[in-house]
C-alpha positions, 0 to 999 in steps of 0.5 A: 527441514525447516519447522513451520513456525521457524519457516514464517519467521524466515518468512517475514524476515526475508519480506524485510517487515520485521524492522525494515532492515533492509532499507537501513542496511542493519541486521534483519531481526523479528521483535516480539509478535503479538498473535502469531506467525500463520494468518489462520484464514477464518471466514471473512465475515465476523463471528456474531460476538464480533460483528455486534461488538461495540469496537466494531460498531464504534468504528462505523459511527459518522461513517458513511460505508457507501463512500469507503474505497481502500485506495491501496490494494496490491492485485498479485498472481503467479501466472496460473490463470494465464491472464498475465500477472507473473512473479520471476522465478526465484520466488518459486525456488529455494536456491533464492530463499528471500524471494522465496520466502517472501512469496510464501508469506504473501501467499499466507497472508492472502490466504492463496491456494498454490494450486489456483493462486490468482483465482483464490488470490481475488476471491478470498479478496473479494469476500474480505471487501464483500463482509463490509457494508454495502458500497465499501470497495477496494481499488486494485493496483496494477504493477509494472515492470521495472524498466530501463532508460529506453522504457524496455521491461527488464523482468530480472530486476522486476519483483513481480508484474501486474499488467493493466488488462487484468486489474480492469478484468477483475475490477469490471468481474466484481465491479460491485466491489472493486475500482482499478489503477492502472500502472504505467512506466513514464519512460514507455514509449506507448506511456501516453497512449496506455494512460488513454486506454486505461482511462477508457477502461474504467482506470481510477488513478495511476500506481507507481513505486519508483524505487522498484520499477526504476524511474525518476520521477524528477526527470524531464523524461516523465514531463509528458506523461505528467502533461497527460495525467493532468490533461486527464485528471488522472491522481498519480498514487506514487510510493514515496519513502524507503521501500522495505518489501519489494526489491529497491534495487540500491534506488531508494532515492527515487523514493525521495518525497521531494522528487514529486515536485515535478508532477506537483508543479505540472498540475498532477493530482499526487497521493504519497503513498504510505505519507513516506514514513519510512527512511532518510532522503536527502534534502533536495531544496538544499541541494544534491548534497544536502543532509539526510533527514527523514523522508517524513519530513520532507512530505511534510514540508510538501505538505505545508506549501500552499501552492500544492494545497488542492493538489497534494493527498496521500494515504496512510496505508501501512503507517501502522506497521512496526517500521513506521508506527513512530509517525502515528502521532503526528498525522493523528494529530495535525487535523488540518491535514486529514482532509488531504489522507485517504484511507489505504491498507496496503493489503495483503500485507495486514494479513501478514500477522508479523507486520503490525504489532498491535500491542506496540501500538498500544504501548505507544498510548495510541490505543486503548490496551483493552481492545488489543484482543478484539482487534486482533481477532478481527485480524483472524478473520478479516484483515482488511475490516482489522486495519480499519477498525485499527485506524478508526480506533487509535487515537493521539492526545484525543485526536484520531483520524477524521471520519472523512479520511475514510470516505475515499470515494469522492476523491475519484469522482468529484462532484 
């Protein structure tokens, strides 16, 4: 029998977080932790010490709370509610310790109760966003299969499933806390039809990771959809990097940064997600041969074409994360570009403790070392409050991240 603390370090090991090995094919290790293993799940809301503590109250300042949405919220569930969200059934068996292992730290992470997972899944969410100030949400994405050439679901090759109708029901549940984007496969025959139905109901953007769900965002097969999304005005939130957490299937190139020229050149509103800091793609502007250089790179020659200036943004959701943190410096410091990021924490995964090494991020000159101990006991209670206050607070040659990175609101509804 497997120790508790040597079960959440194989854990996090199989979620592939520790070193994002799994994207360069090396060995998985788990460098040093700076709080633990277990996220403990204490009360949402601040201890008084914390709540008045001049890191939190700093953190605050110029910003107006009412204009905060998390764009990059994960909505997950194992079915018990019956409302539709499933997870395939080797993460409920030990004979797949990685799948298993890794739904088990998903589960510690979001604080999930096995016996009432979806339910306790979306309250302990709800409370973590309800201990902001007034206004503060969060939008939850949906996640769809992946899906073969003929746009059928293929739920052996799915790492779990979110549908739309029940990321729209739980949004309009709380609909003081929560916005929705819904998640819609190019290559489904109904892709249009789903777009129009998701914006009737409220849907603010669309959700893709196409290193998991198995569509090629270059391809002519997504031409209609993105014909639709701009018809719409619909952003296109599309995962772009290697991917290290859910199963990439050997497709990490459809990850490349690159491939989102097309939606760009249709007229697609498109948020990259995570500023694609993760892995190697290959430089598609010189060629299907070209060299493998980081995918950062290549966001960030997206980034400097004028031509997409008014529709290019992206998130900077997990870039503090031990496999991504190295990019810190230079989206801190290019300030022309922060009125293009949008705030994001890509939970659950901040409440996954092994994730974000808030001490290496402070070994990198990024953060005050001093506050290390108040972050992470932020982290303790909210993790969601915890990755703001962390974004608010690091800081590269006296540059941090502009106030409006996190006034994400008016992005989904312009004036």
């Amino acid at each position: 029998m497997l120790s508790r603390r040597a079960f959440l370090a194989g854990a996090a090991a199989g979620l592939g977080l520790a070193i994002g090995a799994g994207a360069r094919g090396g060995a998985v290790a788990l460098p040093l932790i700076d709080d633990g293993l277990r996220n403990p799940c204490l009360d949402s809301r601040l201890p008084e010490h914390l709540a008045r503590h001049e890191i939190v109250r700093a953190a605050w300042d110029g910003v107006d709370a009412a204009r905060v949405w998390d764009v990059h919220v994960h909505l997950v569930g194992t079915g018990d509610s019956g409302e539709g969200p499933w997870l395939p059934p080797e993460a409920q068996s030990l004979w797949h310790p990685l799948s298993y292992l890794r739904r088990m730290a998903l589960m510690n992470g979001a604080c999930v109760d096995s016996k009432a997972a979806d339910r306790s899944y979306v309250e302990r969410l709800h409370a973590l966003i309800d201990a902001f100030p007034p206004g503060a949400r969060c939008v939850l994405l949906a996640f769809d299969y992946h899906r073969d050439a003929e746009g059928r679901p293929e739920p052996s090759l799915s790492t779990f499933y979110t549908p739309d109708a029940y990321a729209a029901a739980v949004a309009q549940r709380f609909a003081q806390r929560f916005e929705w984007a819904a998640s819609i496969h190019p290559y489904r025959r109904d892709a249009v039809e789903a777009l129009e139905a998701a914006r009737r109901r409220g849907a603010r953007a669309v959700k893709w990771l196409p290193n998991s769900m198995g569509m090629d965002p270059a391809s002519p097969r997504c031409d209609a959809f993105y014909a639709a999304l701009a018809r719409t005005g619909t952003p296109l939130l599309s995962h772009a990097g290697a991917e290290g957490t859910v199963d990439a299937w050997g497709a990490q190139d459809l990850g490349n940064p690159l491939r989102l020229r097309r939606a760009l050149d249709h007229g697609v509103r498109v948020i990259v997600a995570h500023c694609a800091t993760f892995g190697k793609g290959v430089d598609l502007d010189a060629g299907p041969n070209g060299p493998k250089v980081p995918n950062f790179d290549l966001f960030a020659r997206l980034m400097g074409e004028a031509r997409y200036a008014r529709l290019l943004h992206a998130d900077i959701s997990a870039t503090v994360q031990r496999n991504r943190k190295r990019y810190l410096p230079a989206l801190l410091e290019r300030q022309e570009w922060h009125s293009r990021l949008l705030w994001g924490s890509d939970y659950p995964l901040p409440g996954v403790l092994p994730v974000i090494h808030v001490q290496a991020v402070a070994d990198l000159g990024l953060l005050d070392p001093t506050e290390v101990p108040v972050i992470l006991e932020i982290r303790r209670h909210n993790p969601l409050l915890f990755d703001f206050v962390l974004k608010r607070r690091i800081a590269a040659k006296g540059q941090r991240f502009a106030a409006k990175v996190f006034e994400t609101r008016d992005y989904f509804t312009p004036a």
